[in-house]
Structures are given as structure tokens and as C-alpha cells.
C-alpha positions as CSV (number, residue, x, y, z in Angstrom):
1,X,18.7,-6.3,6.7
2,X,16.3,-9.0,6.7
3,X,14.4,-10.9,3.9
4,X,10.8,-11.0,4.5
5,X,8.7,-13.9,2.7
6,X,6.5,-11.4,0.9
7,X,9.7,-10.4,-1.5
8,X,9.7,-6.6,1.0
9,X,13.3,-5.9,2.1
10,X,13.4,-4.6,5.8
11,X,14.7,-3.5,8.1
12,X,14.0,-5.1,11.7
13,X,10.6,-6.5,12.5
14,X,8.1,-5.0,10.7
15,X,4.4,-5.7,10.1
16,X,3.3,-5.6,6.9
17,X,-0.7,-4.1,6.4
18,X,-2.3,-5.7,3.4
19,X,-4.7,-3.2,0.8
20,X,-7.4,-4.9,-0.8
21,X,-9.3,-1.6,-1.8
22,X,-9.0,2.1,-1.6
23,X,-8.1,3.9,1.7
24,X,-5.8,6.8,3.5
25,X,-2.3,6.0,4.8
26,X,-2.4,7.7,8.0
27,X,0.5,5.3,10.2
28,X,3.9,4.8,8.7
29,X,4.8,1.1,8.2
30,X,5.3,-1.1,4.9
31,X,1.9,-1.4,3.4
32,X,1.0,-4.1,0.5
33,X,-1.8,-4.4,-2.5
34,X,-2.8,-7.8,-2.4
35,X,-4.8,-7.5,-5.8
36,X,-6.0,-5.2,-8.4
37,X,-8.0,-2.1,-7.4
38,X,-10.7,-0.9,-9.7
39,X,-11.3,2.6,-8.4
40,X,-14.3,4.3,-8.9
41,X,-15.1,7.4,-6.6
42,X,-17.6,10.7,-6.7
43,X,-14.5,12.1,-6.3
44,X,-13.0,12.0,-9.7
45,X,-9.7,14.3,-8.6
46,X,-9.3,12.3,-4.8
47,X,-6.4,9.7,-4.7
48,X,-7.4,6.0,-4.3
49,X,-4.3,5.3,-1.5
50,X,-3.7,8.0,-0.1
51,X,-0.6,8.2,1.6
52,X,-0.8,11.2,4.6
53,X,1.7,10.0,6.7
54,X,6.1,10.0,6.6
55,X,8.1,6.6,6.7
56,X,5.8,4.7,4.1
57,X,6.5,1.8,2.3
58,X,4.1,0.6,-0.2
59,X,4.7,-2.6,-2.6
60,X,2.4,-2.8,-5.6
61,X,3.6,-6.5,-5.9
62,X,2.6,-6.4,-9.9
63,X,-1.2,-5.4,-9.1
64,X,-2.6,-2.2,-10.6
65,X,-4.7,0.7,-9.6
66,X,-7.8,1.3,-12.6
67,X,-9.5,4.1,-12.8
């Protein structure tokens, strides 16, 4: 088990993908929010992160998702 700057325990070398906005989550791998996310969307009842793949990690680090 390693300690990875960015406060995310893992496992082995890992890259860490950074989310600054809305998207789908189609690779596994650790994933990161690297601020607030004010969503807004003609799609009232569609996710903001959308997570559509297995073996996902994702860290809110404190930020939040709005609606």
C-alpha cells in the first residue's frame, strides 16, 4: 500500500484522472474532483459523473456536486 500526495490510498502505480465538470466514467482507474460542480443539464433525471465502468475509485476531496 502506498501513500499518494493527493491524500488517495493505492495500491501500486496508479494515475489519478482529475474532474473539473460533468462527464461518463467509462475506464476503471481512481478519478478526482478538483472543484465544485454546478450541474445544470436538459436532462434533469441524467447523472452528472456517471460512472459505467467496474474498478472505480472516485474522491470528492471536500468539493460538491449542485444541482
Amino acid at each position: 500500500m502506498e501513500y499518494n500526495s493527493n491524500l488517495i490510498y493505492v495500491r501500486g502505480p496508479t494515475t489519478i484522472t482529475y474532474i473539473s465538470s460533468c462527464m461518463d466514467i467509462t475506464v476503471p482507474g481512481a478519478y478526482a474532483l478538483t472543484n465544485d460542480i454546478n450541474y445544470t443539464s436538459a436532462c434533469p433525471t441524467c447523472p452528472c459523473i456517471d460512472i459505467q465502468a467496474n474498478n472505480v475509485t472516485l474522491n470528492g476531496k471536500r468539493y460538491v456536486i449542485r444541482d
